[in-house]
Residue, then its C-alpha position, 0 to 999 in steps of 0.5 A: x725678551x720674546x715676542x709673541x705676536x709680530x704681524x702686519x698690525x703690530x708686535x707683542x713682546x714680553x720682557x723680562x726685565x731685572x730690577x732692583x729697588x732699594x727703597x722701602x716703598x713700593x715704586x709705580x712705573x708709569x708714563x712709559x715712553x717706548x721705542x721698538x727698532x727691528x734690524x736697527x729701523x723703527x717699527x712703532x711706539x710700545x706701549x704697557x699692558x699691564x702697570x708694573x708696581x716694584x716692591x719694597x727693598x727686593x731685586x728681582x725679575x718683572x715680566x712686563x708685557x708690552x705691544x706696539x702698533x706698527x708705523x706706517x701701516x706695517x710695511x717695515x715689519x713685512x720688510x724685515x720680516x723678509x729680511x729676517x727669512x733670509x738672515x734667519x734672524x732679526x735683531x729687536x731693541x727696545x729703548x726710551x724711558x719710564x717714570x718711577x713714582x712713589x707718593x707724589x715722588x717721580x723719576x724718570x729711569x732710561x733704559x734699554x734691551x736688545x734681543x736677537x730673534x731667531x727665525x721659528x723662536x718668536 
């Protein structure tokens, strides 16, 4: 997981995420519902921007990018990007649900990533 972008408006993340899908048919992840935390405060909802489809019968490593607008107008994200000057890191997590959907099929999978930041490593 790295972000790309963190400012007053808002984070871009990129995750790499592993997965594996026994099926034999290709899984759509849709309906996304995506908690972003730095230093253990909410920041913002997340959101994908692109879809991600799983292939058949295959493990392997998605890059999925991601952004969240950032809750009550940025200030906790000023905050914490002070905190993280003085710490020289942030500690991120990503954490909620997404719905796996095959045909007229459809699970919800939790899960979730932390990620340490490293000040001048965004």
């Amino acid at each position: 997981m790295r972000t790309t972008r963190l400012d007053k408006e808002g984070i871009a993340l990129r995750l790499d995420v592993r997965v594996a899908n026994p099926n034999r048919y290709r899984l759509k992840v849709r309906d996304p519902d995506v908690d972003l935390f730095l230093d253990g405060v909410f920041v913002g909802k997340g959101h994908l921007d692109s879809m991600l489809v799983l292939q058949p019968r295959v493990t392997r490593t998605y890059s999925v990018p991601m952004h969240a607008e950032l809750d009550q107008g940025g200030l906790p994200a000023a905050l914490l990007g002070l905190s993280g000057l003085l710490k020289g890191y942030a500690d991120l997590r990503v954490q909620g649900t997404v719905v796996g959907q095959a045909g007229l099929l459809r699970r919800r999978f939790p899960f979730e990533l932390e990620q340490r930041l490293d000040q001048g490593h965004h």
